[in-house]
C-alpha positions as CSV (number, residue, x, y, z in Angstrom):
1,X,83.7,112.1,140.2
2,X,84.4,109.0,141.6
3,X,81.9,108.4,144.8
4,X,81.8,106.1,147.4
5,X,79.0,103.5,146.3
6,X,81.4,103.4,143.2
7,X,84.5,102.5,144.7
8,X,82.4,99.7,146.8
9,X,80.7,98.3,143.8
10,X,84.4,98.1,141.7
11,X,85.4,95.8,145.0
12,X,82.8,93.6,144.1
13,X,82.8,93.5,140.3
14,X,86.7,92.8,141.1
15,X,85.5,90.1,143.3
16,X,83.0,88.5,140.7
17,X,86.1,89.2,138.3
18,X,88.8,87.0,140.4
19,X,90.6,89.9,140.6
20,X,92.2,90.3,143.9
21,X,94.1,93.7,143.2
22,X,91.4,95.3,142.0
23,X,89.5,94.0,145.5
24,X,92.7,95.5,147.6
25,X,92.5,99.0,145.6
26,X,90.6,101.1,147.5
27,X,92.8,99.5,150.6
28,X,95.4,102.1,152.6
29,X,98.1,101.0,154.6
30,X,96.0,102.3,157.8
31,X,92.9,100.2,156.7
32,X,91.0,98.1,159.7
33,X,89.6,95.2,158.0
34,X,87.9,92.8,160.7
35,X,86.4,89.2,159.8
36,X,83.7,88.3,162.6
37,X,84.1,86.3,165.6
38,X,83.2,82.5,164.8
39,X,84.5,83.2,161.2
40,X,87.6,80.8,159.6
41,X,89.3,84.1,159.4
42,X,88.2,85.7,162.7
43,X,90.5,88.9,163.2
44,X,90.7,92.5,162.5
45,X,94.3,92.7,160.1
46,X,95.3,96.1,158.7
47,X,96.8,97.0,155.3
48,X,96.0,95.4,151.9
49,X,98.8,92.7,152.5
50,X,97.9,91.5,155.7
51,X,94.0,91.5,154.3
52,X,95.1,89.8,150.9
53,X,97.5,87.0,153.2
54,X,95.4,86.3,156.0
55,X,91.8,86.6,154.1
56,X,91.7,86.0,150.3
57,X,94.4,83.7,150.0
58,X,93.7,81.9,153.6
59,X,89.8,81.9,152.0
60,X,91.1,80.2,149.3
61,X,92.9,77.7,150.3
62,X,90.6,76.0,152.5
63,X,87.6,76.8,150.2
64,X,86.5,75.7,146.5
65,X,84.5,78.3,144.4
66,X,84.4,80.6,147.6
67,X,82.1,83.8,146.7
68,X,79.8,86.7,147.8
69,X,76.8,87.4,145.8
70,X,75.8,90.8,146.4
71,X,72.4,91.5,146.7
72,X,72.4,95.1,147.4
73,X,74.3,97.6,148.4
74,X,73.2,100.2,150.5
75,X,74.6,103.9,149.5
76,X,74.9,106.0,153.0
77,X,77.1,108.0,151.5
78,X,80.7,107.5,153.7
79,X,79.1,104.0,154.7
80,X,78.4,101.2,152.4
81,X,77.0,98.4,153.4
82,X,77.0,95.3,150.8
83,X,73.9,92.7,151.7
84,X,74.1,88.9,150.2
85,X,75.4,85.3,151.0
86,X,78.8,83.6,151.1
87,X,78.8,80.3,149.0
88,X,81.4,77.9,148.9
89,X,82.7,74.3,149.4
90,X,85.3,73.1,152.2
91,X,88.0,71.6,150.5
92,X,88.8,69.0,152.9
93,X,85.5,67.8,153.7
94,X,83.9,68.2,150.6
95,X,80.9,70.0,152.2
96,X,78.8,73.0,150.7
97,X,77.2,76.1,152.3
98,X,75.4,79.4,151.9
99,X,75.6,81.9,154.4
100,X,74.1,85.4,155.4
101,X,76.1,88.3,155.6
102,X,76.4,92.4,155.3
103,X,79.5,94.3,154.9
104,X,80.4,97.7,156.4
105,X,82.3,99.6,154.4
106,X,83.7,103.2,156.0
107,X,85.3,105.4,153.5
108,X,87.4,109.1,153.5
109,X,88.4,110.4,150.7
110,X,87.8,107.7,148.3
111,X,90.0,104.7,150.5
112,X,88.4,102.6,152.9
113,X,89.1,103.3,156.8
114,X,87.4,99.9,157.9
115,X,85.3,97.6,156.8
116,X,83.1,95.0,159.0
117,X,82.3,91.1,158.2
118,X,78.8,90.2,160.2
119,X,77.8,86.7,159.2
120,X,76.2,84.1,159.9
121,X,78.9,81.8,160.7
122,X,77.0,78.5,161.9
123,X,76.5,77.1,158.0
124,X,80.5,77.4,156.8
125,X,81.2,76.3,160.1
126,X,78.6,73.1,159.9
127,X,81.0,72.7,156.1
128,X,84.5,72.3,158.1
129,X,83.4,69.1,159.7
């Protein structure tokens, strides 16, 4: 069986892949997937497409070697919640960062309902200019 700490931890072994289907699995159409206020990709978008569009690819565009290193990932059964740093390069200023942050993951029967971006914003910001 197939729990929910697993279906997290494939997200971010697809992540550490470069895979971004295997990221957007575990995504429903009805999935709430919000990036923080004071974040390049502030918003709350729902589905895998609008997540993959306005996200990943957005992410990646204005960032060089964007990634999360996990740290841990906290098994509360139909919450997750994935602690560990952003790191990444702005590709028009040329300027590195590391930042803070914890996702929160909600699950039901093995897709994610919402998840929740809370990071430290101030350093990739500080990178933009």
């Amino acid at each position: 069986m197939t729990t929910n700490h697993d279906i997290v931890a494939a997200h971010y072994a697809a992540s550490d892949a470069g895979d971004l289907d295997g990221m957007l699995a575990p995504l429903s159409e009805s999935t709430r997937w919000t990036e923080a206020a004071g974040f390049p990709r502030a918003g709350t978008y729902t589905g895998p497409d609008e997540v993959r569009r306005n996200v990943f690819e957005a992410i990646g565009r204005d960032f060089d070697g964007f990634r999360f290193i996990l740290d841990e990932l906290l098994d509360a059964g139909p919450v997750q919640v994935g602690i560990g740093a952003y790191t990444g390069t702005h590709r028009a200023t040329g300027k590195s960062f590391t930042a803070r942050v914890a996702h929160v993951w909600h699950l039901l029967d093995g897709r994610v309902t919402t998840f929740e971006q809370i990071v430290d914003s101030v350093p990739v910001r500080a990178a933009m200019v």
